[in-house]
C-alpha positions in Angstrom: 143.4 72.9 70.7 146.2 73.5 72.7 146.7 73.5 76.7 147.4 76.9 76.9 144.0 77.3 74.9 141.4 75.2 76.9 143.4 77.2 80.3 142.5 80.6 78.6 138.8 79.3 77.8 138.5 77.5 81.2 139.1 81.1 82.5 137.0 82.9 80.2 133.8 80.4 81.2 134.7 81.2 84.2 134.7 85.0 84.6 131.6 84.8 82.2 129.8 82.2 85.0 130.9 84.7 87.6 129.8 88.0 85.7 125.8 86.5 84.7 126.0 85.3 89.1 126.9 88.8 90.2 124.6 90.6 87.8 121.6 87.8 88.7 122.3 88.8 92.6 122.3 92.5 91.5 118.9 91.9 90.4 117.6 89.6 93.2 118.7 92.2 95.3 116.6 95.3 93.8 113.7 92.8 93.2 113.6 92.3 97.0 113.4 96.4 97.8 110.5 98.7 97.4 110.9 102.8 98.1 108.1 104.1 100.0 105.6 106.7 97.7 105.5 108.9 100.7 107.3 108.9 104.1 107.3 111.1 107.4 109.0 111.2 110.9 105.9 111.2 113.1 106.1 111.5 116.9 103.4 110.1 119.7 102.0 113.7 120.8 99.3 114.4 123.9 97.1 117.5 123.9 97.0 119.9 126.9 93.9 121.4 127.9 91.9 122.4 131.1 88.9 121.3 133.1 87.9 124.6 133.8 87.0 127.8 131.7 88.6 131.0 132.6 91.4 133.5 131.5 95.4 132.7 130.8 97.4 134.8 133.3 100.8 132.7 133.0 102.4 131.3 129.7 105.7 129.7 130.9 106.9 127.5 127.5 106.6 128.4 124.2 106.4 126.0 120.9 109.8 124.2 120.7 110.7 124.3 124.2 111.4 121.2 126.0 109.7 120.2 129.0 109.9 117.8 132.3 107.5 115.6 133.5 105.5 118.2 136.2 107.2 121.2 134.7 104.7 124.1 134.4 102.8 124.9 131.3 99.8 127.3 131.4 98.5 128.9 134.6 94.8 130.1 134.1 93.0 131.8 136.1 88.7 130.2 136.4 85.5 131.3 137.9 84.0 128.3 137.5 86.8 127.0 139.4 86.8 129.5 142.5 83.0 128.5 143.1 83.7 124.8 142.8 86.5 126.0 145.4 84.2 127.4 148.0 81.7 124.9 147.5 84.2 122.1 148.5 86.1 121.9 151.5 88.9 119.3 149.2 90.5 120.7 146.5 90.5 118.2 142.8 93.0 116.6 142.3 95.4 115.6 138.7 97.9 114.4 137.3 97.4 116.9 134.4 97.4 120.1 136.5 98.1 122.2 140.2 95.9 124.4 141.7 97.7 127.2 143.8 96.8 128.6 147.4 95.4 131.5 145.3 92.8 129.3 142.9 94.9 129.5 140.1 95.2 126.3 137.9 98.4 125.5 136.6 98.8 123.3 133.5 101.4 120.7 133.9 103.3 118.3 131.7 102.7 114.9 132.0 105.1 113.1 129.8 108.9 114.4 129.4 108.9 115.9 125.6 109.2 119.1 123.1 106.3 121.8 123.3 105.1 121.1 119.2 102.1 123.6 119.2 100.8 126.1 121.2 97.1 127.6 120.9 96.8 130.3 123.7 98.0 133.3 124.8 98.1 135.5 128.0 94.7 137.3 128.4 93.2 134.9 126.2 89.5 133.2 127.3 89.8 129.1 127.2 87.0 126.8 127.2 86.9 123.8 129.2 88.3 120.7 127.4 90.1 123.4 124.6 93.1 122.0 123.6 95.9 124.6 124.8 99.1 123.0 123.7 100.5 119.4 122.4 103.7 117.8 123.3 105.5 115.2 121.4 106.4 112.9 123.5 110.0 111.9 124.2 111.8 108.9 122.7 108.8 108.3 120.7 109.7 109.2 117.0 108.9 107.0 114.0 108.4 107.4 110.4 105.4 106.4 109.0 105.6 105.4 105.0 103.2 104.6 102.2 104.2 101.9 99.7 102.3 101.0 96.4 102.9 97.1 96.1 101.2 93.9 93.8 99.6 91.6 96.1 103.1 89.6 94.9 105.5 91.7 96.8 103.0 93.1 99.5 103.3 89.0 101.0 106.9 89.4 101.2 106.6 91.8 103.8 108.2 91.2 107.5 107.7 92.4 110.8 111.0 93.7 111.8 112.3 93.7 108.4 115.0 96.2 107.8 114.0 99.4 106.3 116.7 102.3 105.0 115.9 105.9 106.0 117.4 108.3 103.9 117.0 112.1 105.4 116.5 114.9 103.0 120.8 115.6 103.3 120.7 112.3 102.2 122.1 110.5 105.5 120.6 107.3 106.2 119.5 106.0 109.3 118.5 102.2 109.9 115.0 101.2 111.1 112.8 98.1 111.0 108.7 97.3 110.2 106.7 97.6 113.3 103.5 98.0 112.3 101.7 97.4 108.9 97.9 98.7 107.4 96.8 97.7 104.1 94.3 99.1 101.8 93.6 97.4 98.1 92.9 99.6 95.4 92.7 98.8 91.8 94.9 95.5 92.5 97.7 97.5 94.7 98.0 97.3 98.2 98.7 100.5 99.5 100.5 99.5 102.7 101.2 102.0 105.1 104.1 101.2 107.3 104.9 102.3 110.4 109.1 102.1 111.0 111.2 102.0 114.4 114.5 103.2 114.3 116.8 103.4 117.3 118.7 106.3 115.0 115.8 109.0 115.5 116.3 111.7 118.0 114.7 115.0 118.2 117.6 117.4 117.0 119.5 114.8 115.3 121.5 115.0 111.9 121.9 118.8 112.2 118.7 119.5 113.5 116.7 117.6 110.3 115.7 114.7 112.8 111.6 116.6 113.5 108.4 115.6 113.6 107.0 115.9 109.8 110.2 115.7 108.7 110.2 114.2 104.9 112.2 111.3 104.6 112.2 108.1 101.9 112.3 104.7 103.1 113.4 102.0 101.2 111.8 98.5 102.9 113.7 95.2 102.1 111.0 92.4 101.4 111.4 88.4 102.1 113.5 87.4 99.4 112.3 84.4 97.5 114.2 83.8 94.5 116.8 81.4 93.5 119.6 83.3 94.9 117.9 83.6 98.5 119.8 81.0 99.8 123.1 81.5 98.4 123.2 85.1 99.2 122.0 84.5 102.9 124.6 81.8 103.1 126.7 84.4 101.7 125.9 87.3 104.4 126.1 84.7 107.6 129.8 83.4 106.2 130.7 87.6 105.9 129.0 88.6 109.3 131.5 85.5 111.2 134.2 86.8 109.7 133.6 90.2 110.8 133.3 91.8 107.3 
């Protein structure tokens, strides 16, 4: 065999040694993701209601508005609450509502956030207690995902592992595991997942960034193969040199 030969086999072994590394990493690398069965954005929401009974006079948001801390909401005006007024020299006071030189108790946002339901209306009769309106909360969006795992997979899983959000455009926003329930069923964990994401806004991506918003998630698990090493040996040389 001549030189040029064993060079021309030295380089074939070696692109075949390089080909069966990549496509083993390939692998590794889908082996340690999981897409989520069902996903959501979810927001932290608080209910508006009153302590009194009586009649709406005032509606001053509607669903989709956003609102300040103390802005007004609902003005209603209560019976109940005009005898507890001239029974009592001191008018109650909250956090969660005014009550006006006339006796008219004005519903008032207690958290900064986005008017998500309303369930009055102006000459409308309200129970004391009814729910009246909710508000999701600002800065408080997250995505909430269901994953069907073996008990195998379902161990790999790490609090503020990274998680890919992909909107229904098909943008992707990164997030991380916060929060993790588990429920075994026919020897599956169904994990539910709840994911933080710096990249959720109300409004953003065009408007597609909302509460209920469907979304799939894609969780990256502990890697344990063969390859772990290498390939986060790999990542740390790429992230110092600014790749």
């Amino acid at each position: 065999m001549t030189w040029g030969n064993r060079f021309r086999l030295l380089v074939g072994l070696i692109v075949i040694v390089a080909i069966v590394g990549a496509a083993t990493l390939v692998l590794n690398q889908r082996e340690s993701q999981v897409a989520s069965t069902t996903a959501s954005i979810k927001a932290i929401s608080y209910s508006i209601g009153s302590d009194y009974a009586g009649t709406i006079v005032k509606q001053s948001v509607k669903q989709g508005d956003t609102v300040k801390q103390g802005q007004p909401l609902i003005t209603i005006q209560s019976a109940n609450l005009m005898a507890y007024l001239a029974q009592q020299k001191a008018k109650p006071t909250s956090t969660a509502y005014t009550i006006g030189p006339d006796g008219q108790l004005t519903l008032i946002a207690t958290q900064p956030g986005i008017v998500s339901k309303i369930n009055a209306s102006v000459g409308g009769f309200v129970s004391a207690g009814q729910s009246l309106a909710t508000i999701d909360r600002t800065g408080t969006l997250y995505t909430l995902a269901t994953f069907k795992l073996d008990p195998y997979d379902f161990s790999r899983i790490q609090k503020g592992a990274r998680v890919d959000l992909a909107l229904p455009n098909s943008q992707e926003v990164a997030g991380s595991v916060s929060v993790v329930r588990v429920q075994t069923a026919g020897g599956k964990a169904d994990a539910t997942v709840e994911i933080a994401s710096n990249g959720l806004e109300i409004g953003g991506h065009n408007g597609l960034v909302q509460p209920g918003t469907p979304v799939t998630a894609v969780m990256h698990l502990r890697e344990d193969g063969p390859f772990a090493g290498v390939k986060q040996t790999v990542h740390a040389l790429l992230l110092q040199i600014g790749l």
